[in-house]
C-alpha positions as semicolon CSV with decimal commas, in nm:
position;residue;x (nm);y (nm);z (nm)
1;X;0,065;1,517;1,966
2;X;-0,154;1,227;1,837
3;X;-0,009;0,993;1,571
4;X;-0,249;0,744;1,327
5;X;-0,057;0,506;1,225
6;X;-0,132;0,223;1,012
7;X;0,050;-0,021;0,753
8;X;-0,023;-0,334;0,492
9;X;0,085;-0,689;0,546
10;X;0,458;-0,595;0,397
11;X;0,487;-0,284;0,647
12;X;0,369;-0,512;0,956
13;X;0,650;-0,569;1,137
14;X;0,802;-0,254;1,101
15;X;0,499;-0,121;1,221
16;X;0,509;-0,251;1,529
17;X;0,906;-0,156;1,548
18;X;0,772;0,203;1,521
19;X;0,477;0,152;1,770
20;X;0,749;-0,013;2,032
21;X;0,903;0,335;1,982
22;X;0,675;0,580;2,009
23;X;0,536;0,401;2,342
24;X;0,922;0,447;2,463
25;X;0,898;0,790;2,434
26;X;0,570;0,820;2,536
27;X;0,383;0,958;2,188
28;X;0,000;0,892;2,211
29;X;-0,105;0,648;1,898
30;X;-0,374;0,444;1,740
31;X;-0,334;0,217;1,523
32;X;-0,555;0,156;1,237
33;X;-0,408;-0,203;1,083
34;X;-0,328;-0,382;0,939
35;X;-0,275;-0,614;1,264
36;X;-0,142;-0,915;1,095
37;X;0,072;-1,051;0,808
38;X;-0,193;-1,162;0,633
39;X;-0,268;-1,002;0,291
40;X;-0,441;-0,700;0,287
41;X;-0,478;-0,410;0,051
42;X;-0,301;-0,075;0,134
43;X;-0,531;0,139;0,004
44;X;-0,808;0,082;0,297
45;X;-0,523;0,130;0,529
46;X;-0,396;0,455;0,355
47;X;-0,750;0,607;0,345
48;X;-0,807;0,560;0,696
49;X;-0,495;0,713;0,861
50;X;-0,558;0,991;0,556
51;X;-0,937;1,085;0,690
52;X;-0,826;1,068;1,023
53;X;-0,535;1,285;0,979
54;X;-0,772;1,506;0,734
55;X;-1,059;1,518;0,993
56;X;-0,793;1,681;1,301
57;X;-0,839;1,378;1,520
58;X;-0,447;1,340;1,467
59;X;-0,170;1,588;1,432
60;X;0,005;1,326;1,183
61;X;-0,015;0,995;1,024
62;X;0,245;0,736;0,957
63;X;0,195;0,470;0,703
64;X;0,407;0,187;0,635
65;X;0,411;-0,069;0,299
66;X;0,688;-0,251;0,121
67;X;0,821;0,035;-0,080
68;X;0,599;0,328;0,079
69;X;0,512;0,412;-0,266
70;X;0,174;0,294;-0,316
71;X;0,076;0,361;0,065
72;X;0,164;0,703;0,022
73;X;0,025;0,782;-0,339
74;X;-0,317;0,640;-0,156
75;X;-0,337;0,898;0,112
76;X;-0,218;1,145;-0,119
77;X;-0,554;1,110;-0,293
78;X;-0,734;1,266;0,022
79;X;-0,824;1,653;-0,029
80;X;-0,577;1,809;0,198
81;X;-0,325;1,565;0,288
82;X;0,076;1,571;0,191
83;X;0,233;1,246;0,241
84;X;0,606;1,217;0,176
85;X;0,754;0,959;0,139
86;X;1,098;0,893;0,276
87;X;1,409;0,704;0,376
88;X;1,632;0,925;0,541
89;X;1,629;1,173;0,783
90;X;1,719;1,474;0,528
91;X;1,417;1,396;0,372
92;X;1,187;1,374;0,659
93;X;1,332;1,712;0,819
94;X;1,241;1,852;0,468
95;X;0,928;1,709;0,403
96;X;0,811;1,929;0,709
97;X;1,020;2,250;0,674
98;X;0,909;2,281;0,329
99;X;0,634;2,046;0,252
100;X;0,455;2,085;0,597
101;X;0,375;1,668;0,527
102;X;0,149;1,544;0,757
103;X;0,142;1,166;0,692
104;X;0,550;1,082;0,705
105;X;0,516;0,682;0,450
106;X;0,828;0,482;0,454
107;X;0,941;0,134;0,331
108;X;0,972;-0,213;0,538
109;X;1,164;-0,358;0,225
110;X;1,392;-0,027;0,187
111;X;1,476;0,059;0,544
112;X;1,577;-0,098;0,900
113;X;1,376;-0,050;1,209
114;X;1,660;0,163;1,341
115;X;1,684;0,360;1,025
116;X;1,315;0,391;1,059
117;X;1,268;0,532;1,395
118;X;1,517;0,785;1,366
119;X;1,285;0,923;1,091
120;X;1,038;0,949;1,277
121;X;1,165;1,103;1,527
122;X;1,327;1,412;1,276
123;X;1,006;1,416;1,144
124;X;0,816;1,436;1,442
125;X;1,079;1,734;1,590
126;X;1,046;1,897;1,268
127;X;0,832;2,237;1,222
128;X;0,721;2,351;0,910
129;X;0,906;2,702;0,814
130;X;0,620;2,868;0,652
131;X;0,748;3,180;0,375
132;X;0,791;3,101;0,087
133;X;0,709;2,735;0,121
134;X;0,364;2,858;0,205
135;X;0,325;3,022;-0,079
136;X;0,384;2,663;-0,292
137;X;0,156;2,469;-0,053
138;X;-0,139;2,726;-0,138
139;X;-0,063;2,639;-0,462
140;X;-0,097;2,279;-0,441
141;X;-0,434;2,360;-0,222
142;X;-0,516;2,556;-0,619
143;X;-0,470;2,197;-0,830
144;X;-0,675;1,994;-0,548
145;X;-0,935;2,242;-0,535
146;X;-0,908;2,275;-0,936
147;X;-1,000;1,914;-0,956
148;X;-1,394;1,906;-0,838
């Protein structure tokens, strides 16, 4: 498993909570920025980690702004990609049983590191269930591929 992972100047430190993390339990990551606290603008970030994720270079993305809303409505733009955003662990299970979300967004102003890793690991561990979920994801593939 190969995580992108990426954030804006809010989602910085939290960011590096998460990297800290996934290093302890020994996930393979790059990191695509931002790498300061300086002011950037999440939707470079978001597009990045998107493509990449997109592309099959990595199984998943994690992105990481103040709220998680504008991060995630960003890579959400890319053909093919289902961020979710969330802020508990419910969410994050669900968002890959039934959502099959590959880019898990969260937010530095919402959540605690703690809070934050244990998301990621439930939705790391989490598998998508396929049936009749499937049949909902095809559906969204029908309204991207309806907007050419």
């Amino acid at each position: 498993m190969k995580i992108a992972i990426g954030s804006d100047h809010a989602g910085f430190s939290l960011k590096e909570a998460v990297k800290k993390h996934l290093e302890k339990k020994g996930v393979e990551f790059k990191d695509f920025g931002t790498y300061s606290q300086e002011s950037c603008d999440y939707p470079d970030i978001a597009k990045d980690v998107a493509l990449a994720v997109k592309n099959g270079e990595f199984t998943f993305g994690i992105l990481i702004c103040g709220t998680g809303i504008g991060i995630s409505i960003a890579a959400n733009k890319v053909r093919g990609i289902r961020a979710a955003l969330c802020h508990d662990t419910f969410s994050a299970k669900a968002a890959r049983a039934h959502n099959n979300a590959n880019i898990l967004a969260m937010g530095a102003r919402v959540i605690g590191e703690g809070l934050a890793c244990e998301i990621v690991d439930t939705f790391l561990a989490s598998n998508f269930e396929g049936g009749r979920h499937q049949r909902r994801i095809d559906k969204i593939h029908l309204i991207e591929n309806d907007q050419k």
